[in-house]
DRENDO-1510 file (C-alpha; in Angstrom, 1 decimal, always signed):
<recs>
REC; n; res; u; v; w
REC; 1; UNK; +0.0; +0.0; +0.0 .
REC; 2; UNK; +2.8; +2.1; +0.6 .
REC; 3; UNK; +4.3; +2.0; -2.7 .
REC; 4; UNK; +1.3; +2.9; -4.4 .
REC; 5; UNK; +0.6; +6.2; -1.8 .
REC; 6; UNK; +4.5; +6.4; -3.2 .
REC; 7; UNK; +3.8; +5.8; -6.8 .
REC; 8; UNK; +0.9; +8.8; -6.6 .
REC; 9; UNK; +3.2; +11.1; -4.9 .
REC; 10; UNK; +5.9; +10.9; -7.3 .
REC; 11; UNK; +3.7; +10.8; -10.2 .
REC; 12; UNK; +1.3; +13.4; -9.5 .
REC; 13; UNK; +3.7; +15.7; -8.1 .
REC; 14; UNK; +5.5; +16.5; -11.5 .
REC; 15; UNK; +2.1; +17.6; -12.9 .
REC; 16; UNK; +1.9; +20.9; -13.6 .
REC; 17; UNK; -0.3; +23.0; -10.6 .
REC; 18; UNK; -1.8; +25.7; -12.8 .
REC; 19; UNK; -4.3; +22.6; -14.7 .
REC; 20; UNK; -5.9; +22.2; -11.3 .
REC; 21; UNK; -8.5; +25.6; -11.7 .
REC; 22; UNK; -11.0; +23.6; -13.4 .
REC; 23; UNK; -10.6; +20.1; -11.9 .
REC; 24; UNK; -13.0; +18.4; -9.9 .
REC; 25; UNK; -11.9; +18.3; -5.9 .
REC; 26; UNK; -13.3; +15.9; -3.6 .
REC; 27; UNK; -13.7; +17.8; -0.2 .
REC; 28; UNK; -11.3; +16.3; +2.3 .
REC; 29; UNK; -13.8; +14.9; +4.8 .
REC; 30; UNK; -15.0; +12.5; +1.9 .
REC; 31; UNK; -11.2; +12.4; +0.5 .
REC; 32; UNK; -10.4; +10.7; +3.4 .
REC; 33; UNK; -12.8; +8.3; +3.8 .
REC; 34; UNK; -12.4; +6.9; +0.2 .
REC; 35; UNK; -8.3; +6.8; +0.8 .
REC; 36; UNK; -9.1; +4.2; +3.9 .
REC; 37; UNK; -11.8; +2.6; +1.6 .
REC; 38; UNK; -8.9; +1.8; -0.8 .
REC; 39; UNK; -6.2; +1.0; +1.9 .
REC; 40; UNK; -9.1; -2.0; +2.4 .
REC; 41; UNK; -9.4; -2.9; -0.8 .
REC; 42; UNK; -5.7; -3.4; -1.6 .
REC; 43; UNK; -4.9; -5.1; +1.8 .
REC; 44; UNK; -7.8; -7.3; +0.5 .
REC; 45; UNK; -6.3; -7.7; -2.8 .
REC; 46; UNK; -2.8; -8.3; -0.9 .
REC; 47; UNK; -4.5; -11.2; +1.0 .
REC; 48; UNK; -5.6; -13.0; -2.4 .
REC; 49; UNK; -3.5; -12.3; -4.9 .
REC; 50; UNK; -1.2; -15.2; -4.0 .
REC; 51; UNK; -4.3; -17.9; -4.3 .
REC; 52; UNK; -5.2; -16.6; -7.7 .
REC; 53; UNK; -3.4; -13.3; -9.2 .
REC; 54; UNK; -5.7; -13.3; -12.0 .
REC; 55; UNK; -8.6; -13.6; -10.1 .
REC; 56; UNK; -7.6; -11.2; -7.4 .
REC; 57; UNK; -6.4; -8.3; -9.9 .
REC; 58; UNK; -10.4; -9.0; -11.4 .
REC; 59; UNK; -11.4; -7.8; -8.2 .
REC; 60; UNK; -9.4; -5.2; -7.4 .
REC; 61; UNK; -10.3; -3.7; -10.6 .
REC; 62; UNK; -14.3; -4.7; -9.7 .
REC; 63; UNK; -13.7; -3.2; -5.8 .
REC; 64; UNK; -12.0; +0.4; -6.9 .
REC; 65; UNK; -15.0; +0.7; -9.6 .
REC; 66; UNK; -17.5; +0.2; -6.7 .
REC; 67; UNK; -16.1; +2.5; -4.4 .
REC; 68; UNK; -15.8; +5.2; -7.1 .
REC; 69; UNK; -20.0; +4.7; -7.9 .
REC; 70; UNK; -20.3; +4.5; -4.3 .
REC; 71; UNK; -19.0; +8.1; -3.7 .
REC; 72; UNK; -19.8; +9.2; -7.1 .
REC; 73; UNK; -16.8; +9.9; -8.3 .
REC; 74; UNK; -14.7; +9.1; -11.3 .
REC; 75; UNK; -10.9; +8.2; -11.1 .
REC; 76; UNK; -9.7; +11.2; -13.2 .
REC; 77; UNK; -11.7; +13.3; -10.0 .
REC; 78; UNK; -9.6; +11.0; -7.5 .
REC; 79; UNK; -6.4; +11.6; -9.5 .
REC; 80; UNK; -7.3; +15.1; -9.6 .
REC; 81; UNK; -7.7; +15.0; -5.5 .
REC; 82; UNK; -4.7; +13.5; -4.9 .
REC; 83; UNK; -2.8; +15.6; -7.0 .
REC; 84; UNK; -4.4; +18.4; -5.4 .
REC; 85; UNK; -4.0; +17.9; -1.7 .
REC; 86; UNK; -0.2; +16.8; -1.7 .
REC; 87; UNK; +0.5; +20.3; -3.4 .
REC; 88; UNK; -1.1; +21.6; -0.5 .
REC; 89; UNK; +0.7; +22.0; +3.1 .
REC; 90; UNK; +1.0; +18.7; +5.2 .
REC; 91; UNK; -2.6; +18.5; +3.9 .
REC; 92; UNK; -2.0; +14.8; +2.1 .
REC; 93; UNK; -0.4; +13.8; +5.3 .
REC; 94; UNK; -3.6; +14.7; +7.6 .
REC; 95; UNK; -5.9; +12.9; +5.5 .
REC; 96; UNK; -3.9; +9.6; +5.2 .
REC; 97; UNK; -3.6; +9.6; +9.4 .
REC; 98; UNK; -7.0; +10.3; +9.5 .
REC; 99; UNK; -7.8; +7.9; +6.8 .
REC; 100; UNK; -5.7; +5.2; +8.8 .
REC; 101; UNK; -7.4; +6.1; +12.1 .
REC; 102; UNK; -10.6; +5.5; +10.5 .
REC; 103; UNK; -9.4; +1.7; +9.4 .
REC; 104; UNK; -8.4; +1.5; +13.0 .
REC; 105; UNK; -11.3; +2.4; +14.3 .
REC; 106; UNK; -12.9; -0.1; +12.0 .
REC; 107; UNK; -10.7; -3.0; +12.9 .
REC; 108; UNK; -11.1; -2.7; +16.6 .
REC; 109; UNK; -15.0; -3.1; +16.0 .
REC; 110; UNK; -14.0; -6.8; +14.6 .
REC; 111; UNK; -11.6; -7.7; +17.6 .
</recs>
């Protein structure tokens, strides 16, 4: 999972800021919640993908689309987001610690 918060870093971070004006933000409050929906996801796709990779990058690809409809929201608006908050001040950073303190949260309900 860390790669991949890695991976959006590096490659949003070389976009250019001045394409953001007209872009589609998710507000941070819901930002947050559908960065700790896709933490989920990929540990669940983490779990499985050594049974059956195949099968297990299927539903991924099925699990990010449903999240997405769920919060109506496409990935170019996630990209967008995520481009968007780690231009801003520690702003990235708040949202993942709040997104991971949500999962937390979560997985201390199941204990």
């Amino acid at each position: 999972m860390l790669r991949i918060f890695i991976l959006f870093l590096i490659l949003f971070s070389c976009n250019n800021i001045n394409n953001r004006a007209n872009d589609n933000i998710i507000p941070a409050d819901m930002f947050t919640d559908l960065i700790a929906d896709i933490h989920l996801i990929e540990a669940k796709f983490e779990t499985i993908k050594f049974e059956e990779e195949l099968n297990a990058t299927a539903i991924l690809q099925h699990d990010y689309d449903s999240i997405f409809s769920m919060y109506n929201v496409s990935y170019i608006d996630f990209k967008n987001s995520l481009e968007f908050y780690s231009l801003s001040n520690d702003e990235l950073e708040k949202i993942y610690t709040n997104a991971l303190e949500k999962i937390k949260k979560e997985k201390s309900k199941l204990d």
